[in-house]
DSSP file (Angstrom, degrees, kcal/mol; ACC not computed):
  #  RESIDUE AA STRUCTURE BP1 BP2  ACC     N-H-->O    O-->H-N    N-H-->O    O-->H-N    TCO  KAPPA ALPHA  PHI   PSI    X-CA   Y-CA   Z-CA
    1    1 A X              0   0    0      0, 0.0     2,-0.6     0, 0.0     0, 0.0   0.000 360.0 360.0 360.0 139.0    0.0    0.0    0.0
    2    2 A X        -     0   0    0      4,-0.0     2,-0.7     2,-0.0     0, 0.0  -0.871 360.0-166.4-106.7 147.3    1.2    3.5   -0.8
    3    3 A X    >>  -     0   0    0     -2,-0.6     3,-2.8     0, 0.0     2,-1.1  -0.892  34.9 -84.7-111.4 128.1    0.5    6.0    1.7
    4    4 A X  T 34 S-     0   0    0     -2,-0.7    -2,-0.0     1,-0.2     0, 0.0  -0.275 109.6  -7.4  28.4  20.3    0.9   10.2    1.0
    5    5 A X  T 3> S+     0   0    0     -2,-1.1     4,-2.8     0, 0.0     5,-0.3   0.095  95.1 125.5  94.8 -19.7    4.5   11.4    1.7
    6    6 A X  H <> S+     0   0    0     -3,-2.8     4,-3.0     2,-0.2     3,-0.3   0.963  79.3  41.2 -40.2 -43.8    5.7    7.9    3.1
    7    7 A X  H >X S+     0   0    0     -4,-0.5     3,-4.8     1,-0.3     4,-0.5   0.829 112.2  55.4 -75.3 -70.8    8.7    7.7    0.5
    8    8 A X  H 3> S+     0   0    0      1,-0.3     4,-2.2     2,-0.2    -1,-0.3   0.364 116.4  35.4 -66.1 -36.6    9.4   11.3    1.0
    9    9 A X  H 3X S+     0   0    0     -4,-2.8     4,-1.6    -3,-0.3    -1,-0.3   0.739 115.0  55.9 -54.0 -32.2    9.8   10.6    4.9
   10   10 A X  H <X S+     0   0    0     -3,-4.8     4,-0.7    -4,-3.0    -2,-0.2   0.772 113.3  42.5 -76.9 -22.2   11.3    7.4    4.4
   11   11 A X  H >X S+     0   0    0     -4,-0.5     4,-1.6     2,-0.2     3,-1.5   0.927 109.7  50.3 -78.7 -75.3   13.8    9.2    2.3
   12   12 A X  H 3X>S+     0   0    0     -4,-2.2     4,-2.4     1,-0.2     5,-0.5   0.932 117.4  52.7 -49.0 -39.0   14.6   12.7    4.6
   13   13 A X  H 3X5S+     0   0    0     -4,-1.6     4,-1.0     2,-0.2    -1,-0.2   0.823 110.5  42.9 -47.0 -46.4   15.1    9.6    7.5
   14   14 A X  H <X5S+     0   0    0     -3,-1.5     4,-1.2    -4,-0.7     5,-0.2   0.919 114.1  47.2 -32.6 -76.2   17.4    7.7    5.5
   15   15 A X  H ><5S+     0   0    0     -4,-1.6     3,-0.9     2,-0.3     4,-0.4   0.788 108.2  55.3 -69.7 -64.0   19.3   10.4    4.5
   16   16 A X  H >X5S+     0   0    0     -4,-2.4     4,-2.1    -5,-0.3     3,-0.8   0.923 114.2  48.9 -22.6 -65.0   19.3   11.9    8.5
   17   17 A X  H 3X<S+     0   0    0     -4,-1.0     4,-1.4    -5,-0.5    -2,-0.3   0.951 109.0  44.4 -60.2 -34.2   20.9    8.4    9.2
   18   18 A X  H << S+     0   0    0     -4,-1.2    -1,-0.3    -3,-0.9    -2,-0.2   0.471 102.4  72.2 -93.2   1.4   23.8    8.1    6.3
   19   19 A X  H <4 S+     0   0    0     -3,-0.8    -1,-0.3    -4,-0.4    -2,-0.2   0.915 114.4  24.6 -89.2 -41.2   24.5   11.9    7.5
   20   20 A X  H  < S+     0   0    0     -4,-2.1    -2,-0.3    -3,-0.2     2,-0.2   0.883 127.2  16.5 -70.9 -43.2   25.9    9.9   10.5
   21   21 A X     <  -     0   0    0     -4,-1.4    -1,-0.1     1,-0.0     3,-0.1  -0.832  40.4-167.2-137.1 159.8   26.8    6.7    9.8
   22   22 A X  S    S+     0   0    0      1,-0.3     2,-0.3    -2,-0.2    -2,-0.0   0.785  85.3  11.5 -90.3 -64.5   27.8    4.4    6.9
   23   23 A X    >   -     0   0    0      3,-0.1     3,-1.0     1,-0.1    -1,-0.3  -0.978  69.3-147.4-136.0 116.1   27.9    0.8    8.2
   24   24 A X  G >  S+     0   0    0     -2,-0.3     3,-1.2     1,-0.2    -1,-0.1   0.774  86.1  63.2 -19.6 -48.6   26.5    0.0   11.8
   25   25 A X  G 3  S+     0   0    0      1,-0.3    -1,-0.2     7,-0.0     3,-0.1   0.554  90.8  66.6 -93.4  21.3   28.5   -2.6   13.1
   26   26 A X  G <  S+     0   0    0     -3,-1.0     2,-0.3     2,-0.1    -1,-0.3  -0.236  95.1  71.6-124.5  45.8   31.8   -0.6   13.1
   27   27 A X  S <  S-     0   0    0     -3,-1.2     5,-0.1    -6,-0.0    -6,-0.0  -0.933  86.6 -98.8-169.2 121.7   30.3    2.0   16.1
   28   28 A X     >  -     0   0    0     -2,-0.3     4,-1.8     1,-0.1    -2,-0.1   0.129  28.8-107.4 -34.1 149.3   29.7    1.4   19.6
   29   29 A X  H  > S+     0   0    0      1,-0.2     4,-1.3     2,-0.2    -1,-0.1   0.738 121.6  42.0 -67.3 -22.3   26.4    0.6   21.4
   30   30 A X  H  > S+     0   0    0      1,-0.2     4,-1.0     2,-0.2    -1,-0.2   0.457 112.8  48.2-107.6   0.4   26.4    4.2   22.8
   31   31 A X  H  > S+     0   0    0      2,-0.1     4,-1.4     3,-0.1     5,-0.3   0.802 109.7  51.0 -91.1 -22.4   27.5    6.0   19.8
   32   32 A X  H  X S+     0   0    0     -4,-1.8     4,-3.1     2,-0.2    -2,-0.2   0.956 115.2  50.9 -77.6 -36.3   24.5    3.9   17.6
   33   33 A X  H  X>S+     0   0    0     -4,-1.3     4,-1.2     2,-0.2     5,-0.6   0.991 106.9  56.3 -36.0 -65.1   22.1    5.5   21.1
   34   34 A X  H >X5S+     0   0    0     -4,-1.0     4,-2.3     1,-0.2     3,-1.9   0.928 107.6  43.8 -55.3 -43.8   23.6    8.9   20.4
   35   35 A X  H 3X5S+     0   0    0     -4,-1.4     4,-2.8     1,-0.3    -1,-0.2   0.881 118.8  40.7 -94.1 -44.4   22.4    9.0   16.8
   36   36 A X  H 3X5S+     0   0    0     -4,-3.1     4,-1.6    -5,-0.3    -1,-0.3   0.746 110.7  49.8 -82.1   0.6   19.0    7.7   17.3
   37   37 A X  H <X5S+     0   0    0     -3,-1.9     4,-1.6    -4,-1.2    -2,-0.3   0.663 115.3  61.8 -97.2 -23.9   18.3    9.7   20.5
   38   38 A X  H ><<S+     0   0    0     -4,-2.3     3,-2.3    -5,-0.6    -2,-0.2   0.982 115.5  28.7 -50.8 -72.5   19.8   12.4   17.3
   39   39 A X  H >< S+     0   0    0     -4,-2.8     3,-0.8     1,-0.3    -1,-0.2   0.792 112.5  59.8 -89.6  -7.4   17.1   11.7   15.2
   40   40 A X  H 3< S+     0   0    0     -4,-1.6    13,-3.5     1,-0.3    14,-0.4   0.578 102.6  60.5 -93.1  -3.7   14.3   10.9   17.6
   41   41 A X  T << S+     0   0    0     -3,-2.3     2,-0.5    -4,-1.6    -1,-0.3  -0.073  84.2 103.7 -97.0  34.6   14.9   14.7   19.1
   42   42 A X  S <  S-     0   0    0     -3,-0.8    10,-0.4     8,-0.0    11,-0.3  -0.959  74.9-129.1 -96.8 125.9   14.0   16.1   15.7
   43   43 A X        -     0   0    0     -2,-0.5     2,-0.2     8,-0.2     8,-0.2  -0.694  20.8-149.7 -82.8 151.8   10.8   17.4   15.5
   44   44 A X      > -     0   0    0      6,-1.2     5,-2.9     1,-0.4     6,-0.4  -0.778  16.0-144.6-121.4 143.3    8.4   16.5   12.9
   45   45 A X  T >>5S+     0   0    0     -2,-0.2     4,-1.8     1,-0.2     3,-1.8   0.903 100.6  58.8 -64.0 -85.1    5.5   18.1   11.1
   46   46 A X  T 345S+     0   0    0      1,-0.4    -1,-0.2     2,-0.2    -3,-0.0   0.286 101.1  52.7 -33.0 -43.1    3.7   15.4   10.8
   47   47 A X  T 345S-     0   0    0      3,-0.4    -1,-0.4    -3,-0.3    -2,-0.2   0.251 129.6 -89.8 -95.2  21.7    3.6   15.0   14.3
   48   48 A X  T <45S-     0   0    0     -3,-1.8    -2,-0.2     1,-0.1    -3,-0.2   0.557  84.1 -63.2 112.8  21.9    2.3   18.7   14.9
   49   49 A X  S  <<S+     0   0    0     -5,-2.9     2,-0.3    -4,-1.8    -4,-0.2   0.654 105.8 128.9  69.2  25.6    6.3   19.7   15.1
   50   50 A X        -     0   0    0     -6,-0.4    -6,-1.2    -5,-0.4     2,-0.6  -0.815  59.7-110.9-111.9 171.1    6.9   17.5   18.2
   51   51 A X    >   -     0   0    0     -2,-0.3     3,-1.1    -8,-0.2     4,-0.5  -0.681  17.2-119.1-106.8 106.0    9.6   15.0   18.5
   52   52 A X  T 3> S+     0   0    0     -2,-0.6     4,-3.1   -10,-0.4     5,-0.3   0.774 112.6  48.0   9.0 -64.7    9.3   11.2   18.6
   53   53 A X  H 3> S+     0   0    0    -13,-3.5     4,-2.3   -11,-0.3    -1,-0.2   0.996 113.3  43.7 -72.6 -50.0   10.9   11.0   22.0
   54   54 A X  H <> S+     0   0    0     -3,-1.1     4,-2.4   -14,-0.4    -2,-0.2   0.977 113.8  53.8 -59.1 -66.5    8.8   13.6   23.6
   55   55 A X  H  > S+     0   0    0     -4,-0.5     4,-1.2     1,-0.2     3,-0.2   0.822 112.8  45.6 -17.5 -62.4    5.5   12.1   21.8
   56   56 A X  H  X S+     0   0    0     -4,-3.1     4,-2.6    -5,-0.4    -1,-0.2   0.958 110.4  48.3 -63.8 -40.8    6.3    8.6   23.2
   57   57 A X  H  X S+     0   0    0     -4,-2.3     4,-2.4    -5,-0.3    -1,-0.2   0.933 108.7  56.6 -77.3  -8.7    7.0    9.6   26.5
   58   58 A X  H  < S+     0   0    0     -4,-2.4     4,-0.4    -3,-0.2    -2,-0.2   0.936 114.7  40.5 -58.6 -46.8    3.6   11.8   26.3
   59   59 A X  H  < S+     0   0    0     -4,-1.2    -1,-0.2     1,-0.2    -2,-0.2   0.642 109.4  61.7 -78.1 -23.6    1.6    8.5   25.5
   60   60 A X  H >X S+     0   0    0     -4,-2.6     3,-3.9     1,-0.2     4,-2.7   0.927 100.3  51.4 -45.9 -65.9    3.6    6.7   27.9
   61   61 A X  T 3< S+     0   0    0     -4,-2.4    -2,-0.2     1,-0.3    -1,-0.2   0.714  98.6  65.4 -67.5  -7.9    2.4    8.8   30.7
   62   62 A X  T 34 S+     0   0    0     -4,-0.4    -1,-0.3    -5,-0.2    -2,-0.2   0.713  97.8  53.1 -94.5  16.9   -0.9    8.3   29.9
   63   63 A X  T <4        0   0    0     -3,-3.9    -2,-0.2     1,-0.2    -1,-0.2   0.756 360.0 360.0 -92.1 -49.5   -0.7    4.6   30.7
   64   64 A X     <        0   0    0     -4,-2.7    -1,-0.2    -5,-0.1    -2,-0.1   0.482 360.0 360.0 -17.5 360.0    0.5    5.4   33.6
C-alpha cells in the first residue's frame, strides 16, 4: 500500500541516518544510542512539530 509522503519521509530519514553513519556494526552501542536519541529529538511536522521521543514519552504517561 502506498501512503501520502511515506517515500518522502522514508527518504529525509534515511538520509538523516547516512548523514551519520555508513555501516552500523563498526560504532559502539552508545554512539549507535547517540544518533538515534539524534534523530528521535528532531521534531516533525507530521507530528504537529513535536519529536518522537517527547511524543512517546507523552503516551507513555498516559498509561501510567
Amino acid at each position: 500500500m502506498h501512503l501520502p509522503g511515506g517515500r518522502g519521509a522514508e527518504h529525509v530519514r534515511d538520509t538523516l541516518l547516512h548523514a551519520f553513519v555508513k555501516d552500523l556494526s563498526i560504532y559502539s552501542a552508545e554512539y549507535v544510542a547517540y544518533v538515534a536519541a539524534g534523530l528521535n529529538d528532531r521534531p516533525r511536522k507530521i507530528l504537529g512539530r513535536r519529536t518522537p521521543a517527547g511524543l512517546f514519552t507523552e503516551l507513555v504517561a498516559t498509561l501510567e
